[in-house]
C-alpha positions as CSV (number, residue, x, y, z in Angstrom):
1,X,0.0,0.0,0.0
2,X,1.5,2.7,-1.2
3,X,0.7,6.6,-0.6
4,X,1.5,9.7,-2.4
5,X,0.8,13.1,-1.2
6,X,0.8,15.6,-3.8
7,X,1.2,19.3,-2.2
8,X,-0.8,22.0,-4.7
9,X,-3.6,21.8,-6.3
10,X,-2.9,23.9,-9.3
11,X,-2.9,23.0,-12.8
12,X,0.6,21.0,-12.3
13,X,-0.2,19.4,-9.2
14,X,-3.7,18.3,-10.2
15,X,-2.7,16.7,-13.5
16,X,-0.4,14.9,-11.5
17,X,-2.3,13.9,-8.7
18,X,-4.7,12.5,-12.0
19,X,-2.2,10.8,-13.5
20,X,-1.0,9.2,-10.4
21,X,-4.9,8.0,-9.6
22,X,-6.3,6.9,-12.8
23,X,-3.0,4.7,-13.5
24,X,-3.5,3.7,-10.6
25,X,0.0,4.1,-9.5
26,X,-0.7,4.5,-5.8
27,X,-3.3,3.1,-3.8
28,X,-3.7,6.4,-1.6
29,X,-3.3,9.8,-2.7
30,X,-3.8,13.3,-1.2
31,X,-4.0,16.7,-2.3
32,X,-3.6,19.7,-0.2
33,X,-3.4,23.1,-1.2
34,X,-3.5,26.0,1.1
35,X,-7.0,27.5,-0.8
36,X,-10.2,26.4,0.7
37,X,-12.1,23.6,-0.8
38,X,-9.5,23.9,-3.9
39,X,-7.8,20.3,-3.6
40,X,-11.6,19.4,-2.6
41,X,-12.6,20.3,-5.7
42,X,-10.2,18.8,-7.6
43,X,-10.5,15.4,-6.2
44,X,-14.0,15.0,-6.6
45,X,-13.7,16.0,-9.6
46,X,-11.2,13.2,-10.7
47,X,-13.3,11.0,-8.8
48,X,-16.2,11.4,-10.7
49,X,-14.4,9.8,-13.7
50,X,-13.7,6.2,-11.9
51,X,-16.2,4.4,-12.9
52,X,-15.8,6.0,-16.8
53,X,-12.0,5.3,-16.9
54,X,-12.2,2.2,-14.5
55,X,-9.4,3.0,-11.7
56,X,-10.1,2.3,-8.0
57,X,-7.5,4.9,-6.2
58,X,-8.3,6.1,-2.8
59,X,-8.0,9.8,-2.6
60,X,-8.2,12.9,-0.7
61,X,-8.6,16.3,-1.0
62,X,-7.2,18.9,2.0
63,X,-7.2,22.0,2.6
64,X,-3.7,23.3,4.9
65,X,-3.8,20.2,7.4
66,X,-0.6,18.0,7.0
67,X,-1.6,15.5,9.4
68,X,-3.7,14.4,6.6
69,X,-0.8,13.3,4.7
70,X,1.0,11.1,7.3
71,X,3.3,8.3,6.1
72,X,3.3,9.1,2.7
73,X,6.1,6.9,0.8
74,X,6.7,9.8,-1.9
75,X,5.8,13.8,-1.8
76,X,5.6,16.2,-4.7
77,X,5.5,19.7,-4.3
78,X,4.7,21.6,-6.6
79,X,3.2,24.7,-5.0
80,X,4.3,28.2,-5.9
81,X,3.5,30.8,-8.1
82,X,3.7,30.1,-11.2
83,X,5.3,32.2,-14.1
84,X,3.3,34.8,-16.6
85,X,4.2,36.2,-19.7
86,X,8.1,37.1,-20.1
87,X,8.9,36.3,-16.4
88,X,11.8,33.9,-15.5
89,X,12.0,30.9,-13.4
90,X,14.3,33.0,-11.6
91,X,12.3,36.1,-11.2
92,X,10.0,33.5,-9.1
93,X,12.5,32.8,-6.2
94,X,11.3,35.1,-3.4
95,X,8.3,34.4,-3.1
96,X,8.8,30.7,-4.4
97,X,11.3,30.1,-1.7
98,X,9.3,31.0,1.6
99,X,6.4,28.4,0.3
100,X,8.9,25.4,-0.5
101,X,10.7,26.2,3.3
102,X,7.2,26.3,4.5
103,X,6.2,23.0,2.7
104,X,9.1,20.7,3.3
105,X,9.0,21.2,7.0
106,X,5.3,20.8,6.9
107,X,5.5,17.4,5.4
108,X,8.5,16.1,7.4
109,X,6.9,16.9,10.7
110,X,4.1,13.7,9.3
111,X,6.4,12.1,7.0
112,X,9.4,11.9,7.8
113,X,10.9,9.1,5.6
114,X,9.5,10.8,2.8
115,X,10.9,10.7,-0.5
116,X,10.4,14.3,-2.0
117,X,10.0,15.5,-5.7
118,X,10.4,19.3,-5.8
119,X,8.5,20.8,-9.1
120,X,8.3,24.2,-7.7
121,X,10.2,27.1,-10.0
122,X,12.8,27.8,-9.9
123,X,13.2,24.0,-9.3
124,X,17.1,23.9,-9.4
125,X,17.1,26.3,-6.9
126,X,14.0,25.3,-4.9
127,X,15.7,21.7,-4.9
128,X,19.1,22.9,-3.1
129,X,17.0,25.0,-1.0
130,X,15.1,22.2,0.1
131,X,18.2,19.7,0.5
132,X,19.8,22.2,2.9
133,X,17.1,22.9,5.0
134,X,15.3,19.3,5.3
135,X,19.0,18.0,5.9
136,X,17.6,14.7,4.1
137,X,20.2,12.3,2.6
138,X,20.6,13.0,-1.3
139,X,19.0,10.0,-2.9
140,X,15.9,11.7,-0.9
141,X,15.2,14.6,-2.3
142,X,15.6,15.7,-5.6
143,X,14.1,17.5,-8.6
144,X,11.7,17.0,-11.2
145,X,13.3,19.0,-14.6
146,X,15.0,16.7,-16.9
147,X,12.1,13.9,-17.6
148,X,10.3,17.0,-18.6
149,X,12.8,18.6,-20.5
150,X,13.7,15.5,-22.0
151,X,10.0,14.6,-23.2
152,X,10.0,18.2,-24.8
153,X,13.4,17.2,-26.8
154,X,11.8,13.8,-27.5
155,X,8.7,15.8,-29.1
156,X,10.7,18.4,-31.0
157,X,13.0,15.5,-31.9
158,X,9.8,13.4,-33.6
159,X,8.2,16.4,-35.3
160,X,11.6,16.7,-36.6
161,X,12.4,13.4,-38.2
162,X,8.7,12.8,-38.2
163,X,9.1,9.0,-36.7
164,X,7.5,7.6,-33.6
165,X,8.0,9.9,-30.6
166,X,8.1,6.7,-28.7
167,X,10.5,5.0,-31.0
168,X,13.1,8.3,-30.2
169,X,14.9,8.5,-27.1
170,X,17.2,11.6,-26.0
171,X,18.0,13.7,-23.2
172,X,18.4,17.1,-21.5
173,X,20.9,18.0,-18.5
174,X,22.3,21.0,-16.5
175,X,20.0,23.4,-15.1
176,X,15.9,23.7,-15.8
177,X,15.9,26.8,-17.6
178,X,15.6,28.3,-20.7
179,X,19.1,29.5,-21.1
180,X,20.7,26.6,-18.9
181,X,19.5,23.2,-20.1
182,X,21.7,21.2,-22.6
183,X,19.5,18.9,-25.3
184,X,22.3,16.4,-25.8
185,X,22.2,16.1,-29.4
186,X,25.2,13.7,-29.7
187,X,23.3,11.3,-27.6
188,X,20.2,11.4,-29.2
189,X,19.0,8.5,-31.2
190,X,16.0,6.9,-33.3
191,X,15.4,3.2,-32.8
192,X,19.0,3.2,-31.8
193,X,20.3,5.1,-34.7
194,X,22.3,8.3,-34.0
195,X,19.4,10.7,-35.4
196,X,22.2,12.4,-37.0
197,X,21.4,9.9,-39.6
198,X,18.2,11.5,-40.4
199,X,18.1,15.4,-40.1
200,X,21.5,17.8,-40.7
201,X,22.8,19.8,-38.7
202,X,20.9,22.6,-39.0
203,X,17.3,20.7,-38.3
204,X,18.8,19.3,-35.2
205,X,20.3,22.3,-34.0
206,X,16.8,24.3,-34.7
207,X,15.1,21.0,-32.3
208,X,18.2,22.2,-29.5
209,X,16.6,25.4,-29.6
210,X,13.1,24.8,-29.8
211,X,13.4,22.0,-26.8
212,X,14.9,24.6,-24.4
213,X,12.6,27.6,-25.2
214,X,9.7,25.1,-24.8
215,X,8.3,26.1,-21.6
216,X,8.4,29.4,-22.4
217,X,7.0,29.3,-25.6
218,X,3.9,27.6,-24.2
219,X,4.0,30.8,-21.1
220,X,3.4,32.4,-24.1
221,X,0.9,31.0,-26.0
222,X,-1.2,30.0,-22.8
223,X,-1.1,33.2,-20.6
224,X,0.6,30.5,-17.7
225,X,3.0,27.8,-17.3
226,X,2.5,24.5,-18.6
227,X,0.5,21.6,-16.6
228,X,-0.3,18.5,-18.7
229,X,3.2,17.7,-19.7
230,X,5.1,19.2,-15.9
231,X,2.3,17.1,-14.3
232,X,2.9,13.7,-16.1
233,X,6.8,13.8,-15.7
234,X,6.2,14.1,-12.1
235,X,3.7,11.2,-12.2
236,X,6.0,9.2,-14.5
237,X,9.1,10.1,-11.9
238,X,6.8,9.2,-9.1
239,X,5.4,5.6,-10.9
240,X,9.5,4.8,-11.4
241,X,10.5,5.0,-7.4
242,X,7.1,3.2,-6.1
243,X,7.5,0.6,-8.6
244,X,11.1,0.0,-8.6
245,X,11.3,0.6,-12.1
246,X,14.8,2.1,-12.0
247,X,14.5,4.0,-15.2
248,X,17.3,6.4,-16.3
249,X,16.0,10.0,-15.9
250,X,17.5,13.1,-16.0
251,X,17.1,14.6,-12.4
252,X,18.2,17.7,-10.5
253,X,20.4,15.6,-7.9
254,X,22.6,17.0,-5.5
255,X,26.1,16.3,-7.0
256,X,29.2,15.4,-4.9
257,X,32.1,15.3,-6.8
258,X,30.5,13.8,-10.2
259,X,31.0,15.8,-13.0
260,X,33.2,18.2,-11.2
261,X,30.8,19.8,-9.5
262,X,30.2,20.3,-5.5
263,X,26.9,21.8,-3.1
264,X,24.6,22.1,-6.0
265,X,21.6,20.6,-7.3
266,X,21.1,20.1,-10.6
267,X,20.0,18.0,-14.0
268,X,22.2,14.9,-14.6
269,X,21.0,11.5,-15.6
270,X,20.1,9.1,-12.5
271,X,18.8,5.8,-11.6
272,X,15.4,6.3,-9.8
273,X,13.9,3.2,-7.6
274,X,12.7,2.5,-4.4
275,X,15.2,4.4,-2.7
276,X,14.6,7.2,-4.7
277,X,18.0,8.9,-6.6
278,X,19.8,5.5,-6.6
279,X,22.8,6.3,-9.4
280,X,24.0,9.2,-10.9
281,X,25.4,8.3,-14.4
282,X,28.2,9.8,-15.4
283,X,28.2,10.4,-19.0
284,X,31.2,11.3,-21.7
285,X,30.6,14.5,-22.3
286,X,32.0,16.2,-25.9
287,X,34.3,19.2,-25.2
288,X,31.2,22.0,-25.8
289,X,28.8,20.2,-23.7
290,X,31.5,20.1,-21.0
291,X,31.9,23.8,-21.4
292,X,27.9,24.4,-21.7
293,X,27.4,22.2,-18.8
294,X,30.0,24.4,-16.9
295,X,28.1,27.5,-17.7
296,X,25.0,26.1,-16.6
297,X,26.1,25.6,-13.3
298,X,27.6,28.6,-13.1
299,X,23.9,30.2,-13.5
300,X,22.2,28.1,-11.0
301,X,24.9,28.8,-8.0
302,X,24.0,32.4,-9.5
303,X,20.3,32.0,-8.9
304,X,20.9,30.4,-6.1
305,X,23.3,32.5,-4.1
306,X,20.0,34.6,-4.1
307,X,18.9,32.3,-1.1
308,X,21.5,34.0,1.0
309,X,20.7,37.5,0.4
310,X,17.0,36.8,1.1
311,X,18.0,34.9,4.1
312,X,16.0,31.8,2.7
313,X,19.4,29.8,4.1
């Protein structure tokens, strides 16, 4: 019996939370959400479509009471603002920073051998905030970027070569953000095929671009941030640790010596089971993505030296 406690109600942590209940990857789920009868709402809502998409999950909606979420196996908060138009991830930390502090304590006072998936923007920041303050072991707590990231590449990567998206695998590493993730292109491959077999150089490079202005493009088209897509690469992150799956997904993990780097948090492919972040995979990088990969660390202990000066840590 497994439970999942998904913290926000919003668009991201509702299509979750839906995700998670009508595949029927948990047997208990609750969402909470600070707004009165919000996460209510939301679950009877979802529970109203059972019987039409035949799942039997046991779920709860709450509004601000944590006790409600006691021993859950796996948390994901996602709560926050989330960005408008031509804002940042960045531009989110202050007042992103005091809800995640607020949160993770919260949910370990009832949970306290928790696994935690921070969503909240921006998440590579939010993450290392969270590490440091919950004091949890790494393969604890970690980030949700690079399975979404990654599905975006996949998608821009199908359109391009017009194949199967399922048939194309690739990923995305360094920081989540639109000037800090790295599609690896090199890696990339259809049916096992380097897709540099089907599409120049140009058309791949165009799929780069489009992949890490994705979430931004869909700010813009939308009026909000995205939901269907963040919400199901939570889900899919969540189904992998309570099902032992131990798929390779790009995670923002706290790093500790690999790849060079030391007392940060960010995207890098892992092994996620039971135990939550169970490997970090170290991969060979080419010369540029070693040098874009530097650069995007650089920006998130940017972003995150903002913590200090906001006394968040």
């Amino acid at each position: 019996m497994a439970k999942v406690t998904v913290v926000g109600a919003g668009n991201v942590g509702a299509t979750c939370a839906n995700v998670l209940a009508t595949r029927e990857i948990t047997s208990e789920l609750v969402l909470i959400d600070i707004k009165e009868g919000f996460a209510e709402g939301k679950i009877l809502d979802m529970f109203q479509t059972a019987t039409l998409l035949d799942f039997d999950t046991n779920m709860v909606g709450v509004t601000g009471d944590y006790s409600k979420t006691a021993g859950s196996d796996v948390v994901v908060i996602t709560s926050g603002m989330p960005r408008k138009p031509g804002m940042t991830r960045e531009e989110l930390i202050g007042v992103n920073a005091g809800i995640v502090k607020s949160v993770v304590e919260s949910v370990l006072k009832y949970s306290p051998d928790a696994i935690i998936l921070i969503v909240s923007n921006p998440m590579d920041t939010m993450t290392y905030l969270a590490s440091k303050i919950s004091g949890l072991p790494k393969n604890r707590i970690f980030g949700m970027g690079g399975a979404l990231d990654s599905s975006r590449f996949k998608c821009y990567l199908s359109k391009a070569l017009g194949v199967n998206t399922n048939e194309v695998e690739g990923m995305v590493i360094g920081g989540h953000g639109d000037t800090t993730m790295i599609p690896l292109v090199s890696k990339a491959t259809y049916k096992g095929i380097p897709v540099s077999e089907f599409a120049d150089a140009e058309t791949l490079k165009k799929v780069a671009a489009d992949t890490m202005v994705g979430g931004a493009t869909l700010t813009g088209l939308l009026g909000t941030s995205a939901w269907y897509a963040p919400g199901a690469a939570a889900a899919y992150v969540v189904e992998s640790i309570l099902r032992d799956q131990k798929k390779v997904i790009p995670s923002c993990v706290t790093l500790e010596g690999e790849y060079g780097q030391n007392d940060i948090c960010i995207g890098v492919p892992a092994v996620i089971g039971k135990n939550g972040v169970e490997k970090v995979i170290e991969l060979k990088l080419t010369d540029e993505e070693k040098e874009l990969f530097e650069k995007s660390a650089a920006a998130v202990r940017k972003t995150n030296s903002v913590l200090k000066e906001i006394k968040a840590l």
